[in-house]
C-alpha positions in Angstrom: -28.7 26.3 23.3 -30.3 23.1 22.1 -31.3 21.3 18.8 -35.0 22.7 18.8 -36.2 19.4 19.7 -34.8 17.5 16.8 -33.0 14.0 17.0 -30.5 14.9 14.5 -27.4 15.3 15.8 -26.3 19.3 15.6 -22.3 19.0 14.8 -21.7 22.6 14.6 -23.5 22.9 18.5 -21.5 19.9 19.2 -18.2 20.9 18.1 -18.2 24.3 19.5 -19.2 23.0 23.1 -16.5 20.3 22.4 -14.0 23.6 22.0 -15.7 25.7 25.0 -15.4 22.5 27.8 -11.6 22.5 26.3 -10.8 25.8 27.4 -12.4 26.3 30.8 -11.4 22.3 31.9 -7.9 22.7 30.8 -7.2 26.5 30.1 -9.2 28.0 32.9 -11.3 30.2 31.2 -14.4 30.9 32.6 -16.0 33.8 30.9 -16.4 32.5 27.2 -20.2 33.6 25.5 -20.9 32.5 22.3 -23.4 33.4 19.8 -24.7 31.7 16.9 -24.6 33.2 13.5 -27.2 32.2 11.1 -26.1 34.1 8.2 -22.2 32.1 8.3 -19.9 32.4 8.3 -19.0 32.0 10.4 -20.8 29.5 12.7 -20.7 31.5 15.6 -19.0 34.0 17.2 -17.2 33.4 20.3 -15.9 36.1 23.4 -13.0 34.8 25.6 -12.1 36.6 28.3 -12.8 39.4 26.4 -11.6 38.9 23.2 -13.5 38.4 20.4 -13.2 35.3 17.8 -15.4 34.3 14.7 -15.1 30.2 14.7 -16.3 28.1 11.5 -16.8 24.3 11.4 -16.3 21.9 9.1 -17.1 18.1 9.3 -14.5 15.4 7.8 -17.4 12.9 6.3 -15.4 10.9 3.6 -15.4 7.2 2.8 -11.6 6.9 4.8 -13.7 7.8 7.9 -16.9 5.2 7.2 -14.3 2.4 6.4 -13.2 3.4 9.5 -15.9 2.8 10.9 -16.6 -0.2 9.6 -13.4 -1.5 10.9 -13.4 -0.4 14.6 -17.2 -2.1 14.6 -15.7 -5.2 13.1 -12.7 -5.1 15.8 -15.2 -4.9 18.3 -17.4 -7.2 17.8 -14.3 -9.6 17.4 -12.9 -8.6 20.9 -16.4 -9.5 22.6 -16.5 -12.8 20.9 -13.1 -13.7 21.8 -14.1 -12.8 25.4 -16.9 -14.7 25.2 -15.1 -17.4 23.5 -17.8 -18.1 20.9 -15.3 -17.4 18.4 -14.4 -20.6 15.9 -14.1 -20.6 12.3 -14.2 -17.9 9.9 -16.7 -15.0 9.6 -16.9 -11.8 7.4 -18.8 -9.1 7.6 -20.2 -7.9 4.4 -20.6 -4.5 3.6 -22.4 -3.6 0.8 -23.0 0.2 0.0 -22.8 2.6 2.6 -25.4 1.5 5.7 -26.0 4.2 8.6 -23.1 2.6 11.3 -24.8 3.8 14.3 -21.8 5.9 16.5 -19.6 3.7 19.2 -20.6 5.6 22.3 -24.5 4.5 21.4 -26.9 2.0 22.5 -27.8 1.2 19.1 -23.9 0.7 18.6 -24.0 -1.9 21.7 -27.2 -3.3 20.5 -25.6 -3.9 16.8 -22.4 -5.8 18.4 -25.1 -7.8 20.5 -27.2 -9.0 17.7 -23.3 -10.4 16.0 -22.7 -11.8 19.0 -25.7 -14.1 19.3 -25.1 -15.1 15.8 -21.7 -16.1 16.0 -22.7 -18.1 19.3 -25.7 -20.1 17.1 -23.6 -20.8 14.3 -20.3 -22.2 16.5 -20.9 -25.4 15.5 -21.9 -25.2 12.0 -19.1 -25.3 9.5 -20.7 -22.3 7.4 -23.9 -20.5 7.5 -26.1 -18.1 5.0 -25.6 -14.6 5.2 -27.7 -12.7 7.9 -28.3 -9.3 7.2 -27.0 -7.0 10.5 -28.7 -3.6 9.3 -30.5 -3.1 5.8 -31.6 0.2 4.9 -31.5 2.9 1.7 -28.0 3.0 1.3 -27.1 -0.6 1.8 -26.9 -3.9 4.2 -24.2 -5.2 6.7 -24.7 -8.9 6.7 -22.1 -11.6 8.9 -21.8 -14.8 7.1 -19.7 -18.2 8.6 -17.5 -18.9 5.6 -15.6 -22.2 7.2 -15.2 -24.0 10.3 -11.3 -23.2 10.1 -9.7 -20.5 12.0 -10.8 -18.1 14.0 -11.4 -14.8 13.0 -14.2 -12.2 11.6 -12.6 -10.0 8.1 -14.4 -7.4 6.6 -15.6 -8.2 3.0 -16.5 -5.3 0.7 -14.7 -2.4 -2.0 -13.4 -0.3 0.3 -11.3 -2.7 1.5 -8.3 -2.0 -0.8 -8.8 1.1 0.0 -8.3 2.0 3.4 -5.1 0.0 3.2 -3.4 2.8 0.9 -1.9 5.4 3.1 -4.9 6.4 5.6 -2.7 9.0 7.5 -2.1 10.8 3.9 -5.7 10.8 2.9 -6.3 12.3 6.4 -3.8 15.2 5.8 -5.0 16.4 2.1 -8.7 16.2 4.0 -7.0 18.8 6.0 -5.3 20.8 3.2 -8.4 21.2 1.4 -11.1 22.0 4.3 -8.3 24.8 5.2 -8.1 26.4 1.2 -11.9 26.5 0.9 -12.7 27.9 4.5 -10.3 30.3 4.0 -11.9 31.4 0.7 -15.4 31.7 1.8 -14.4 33.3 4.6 -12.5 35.8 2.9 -15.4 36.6 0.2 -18.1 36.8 3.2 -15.5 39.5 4.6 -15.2 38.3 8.3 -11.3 38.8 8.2 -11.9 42.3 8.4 -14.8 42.4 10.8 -12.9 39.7 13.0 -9.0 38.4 12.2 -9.1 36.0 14.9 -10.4 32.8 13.1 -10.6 29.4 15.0 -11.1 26.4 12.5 -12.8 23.5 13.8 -12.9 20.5 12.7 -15.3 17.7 13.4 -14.9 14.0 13.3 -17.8 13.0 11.6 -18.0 9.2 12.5 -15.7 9.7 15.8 -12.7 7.5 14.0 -9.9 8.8 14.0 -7.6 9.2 17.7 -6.5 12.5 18.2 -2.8 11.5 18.3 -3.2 10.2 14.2 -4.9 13.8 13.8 -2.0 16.0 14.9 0.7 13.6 13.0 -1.9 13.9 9.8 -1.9 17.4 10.6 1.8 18.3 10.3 2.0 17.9 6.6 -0.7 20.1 5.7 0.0 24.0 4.6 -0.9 27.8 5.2 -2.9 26.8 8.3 -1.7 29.6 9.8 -3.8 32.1 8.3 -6.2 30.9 11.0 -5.9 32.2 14.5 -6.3 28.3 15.5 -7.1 25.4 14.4 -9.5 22.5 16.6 -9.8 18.8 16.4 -13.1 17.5 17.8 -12.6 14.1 17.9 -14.6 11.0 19.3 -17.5 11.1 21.7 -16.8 10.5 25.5 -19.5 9.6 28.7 -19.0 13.1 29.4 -22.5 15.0 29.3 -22.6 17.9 26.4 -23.2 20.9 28.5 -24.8 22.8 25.2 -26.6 19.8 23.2 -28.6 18.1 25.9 -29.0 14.1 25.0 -26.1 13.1 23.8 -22.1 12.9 25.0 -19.7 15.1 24.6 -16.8 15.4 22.2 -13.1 15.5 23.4 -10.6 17.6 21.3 -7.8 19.3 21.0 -6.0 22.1 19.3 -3.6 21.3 16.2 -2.5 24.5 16.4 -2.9 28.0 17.7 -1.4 31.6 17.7 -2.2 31.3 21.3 0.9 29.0 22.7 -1.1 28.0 25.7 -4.0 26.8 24.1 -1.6 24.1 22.4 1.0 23.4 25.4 -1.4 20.7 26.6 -1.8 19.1 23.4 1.7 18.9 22.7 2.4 17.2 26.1 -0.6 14.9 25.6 1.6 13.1 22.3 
């Protein structure tokens, strides 16, 4: 199964090879076949050891997951500088919009960190320095300006920043409440309960953010979850290759919960 030759990254391939290389690496199952179903949902439908499951994905894309983002690229580019130690004075990184942040595991993600790099090693002795736009495309710019010669640190600088300091683990856990009311309600008007109960929910980290550890604690305030067979959490990219979607890494995951106790036993000894 591949992505008919496209560039685009195809989350739904992704995420379900994220949930098959779960279960044979650390459940043992070896006979899983899945099919792909174009009229979803669901997504696919999945046989496991015999036993049949329908399994439907949903991405988390929200603006708590691209400040995210924003804030793990600005952490490391930080890191490498104080490594480096081209770090002196103050810098911030201005966002402005909603720029394509290309994804950690990447080259364009190394390349991006690179380019901040050489910038903040130019301007280390300057006391403050014009703003350099980092990326600039239809959305917006990223652009690292020296503010001072004081100090020693790079900040981000943009709305969001309010933001994503207002309860990030609660936002994460009413993402979860509502992906789980409206999947269950198209599921239930397409009819697939009847043709299939057992339902797997996966989710899939849009912009690889969030650890899975913050995903299962987010994950134990949400509701009526249970109305799914189980629920899956693919979560950042790895260096492991994608055995389905050839080109790119593969996702680990986990399960947040399950009817099955031993698809979860791992999980729960994991945190």
């Amino acid at each position: 199964m591949t992505n008919g030759g496209s560039d685009r990254i195809d989350e739904e391939l992704v995420c379900i090879e994220s949930l098959v290389h779960y279960l044979k690496e650390n459940q043992g199952y070896q006979e899983i076949h899945i099919q792909r179903e174009f009229n979803d949902p669901p997504d696919f439908w999945l046989t496991i050891s015999g036993e049949k499951f329908a399994a439907e994905v949903t991405s988390i894309v929200t603006d708590y997951s691209y400040d995210a983002l924003c804030h793990k690229l600005g952490d490391a580019i930080r890191r490498d500088c104080e490594l480096n130690n081209y770090l002196k004075g103050k810098y911030a990184l201005i966002i402005i919009g909603r720029p394509e942040i290309p994804r950690r595991t990447s080259t364009h993600w190394q390349a991006l960190i690179a380019k901040t790099k050489s910038y903040v090693r130019t301007t280390i002795n300057n006391s403050s320095s014009e703003e350099t736009r980092l990326i600039d495309d239809d959305n917006g710019y990223l652009a690292i300006q020296k503010l001072s010669e004081h100090g020693a640190s790079i900040g981000l600088a943009g709305p969001f920043r309010a933001k994503w300091e207002r309860g990030a683990q609660e936002q994460l856990s009413q993402l979860f409440q509502e992906a789980i009311h409206k999947k269950r309600n198209t599921l239930e008007k397409k009819g697939v309960p009847a043709i299939c109960p057992n339902i797997v929910l996966l989710f899939y980290d849009a912009y690889g953010f969030c650890d899975m550890k913050d995903a299962i604690e987010a994950f134990q305030q949400v509701q009526g979850f249970d109305w799914f067979h189980s629920v899956y959490w693919a979560a950042s990219f790895s260096d492991r290759d994608n055995e389905l979607f050839h080109g790119t890494s593969g996702r680990k995951g986990c399960f947040l919960f399950s009817k099955n106790e031993e698809w979860v036993s791992l999980t729960r000894a994991s945190t």
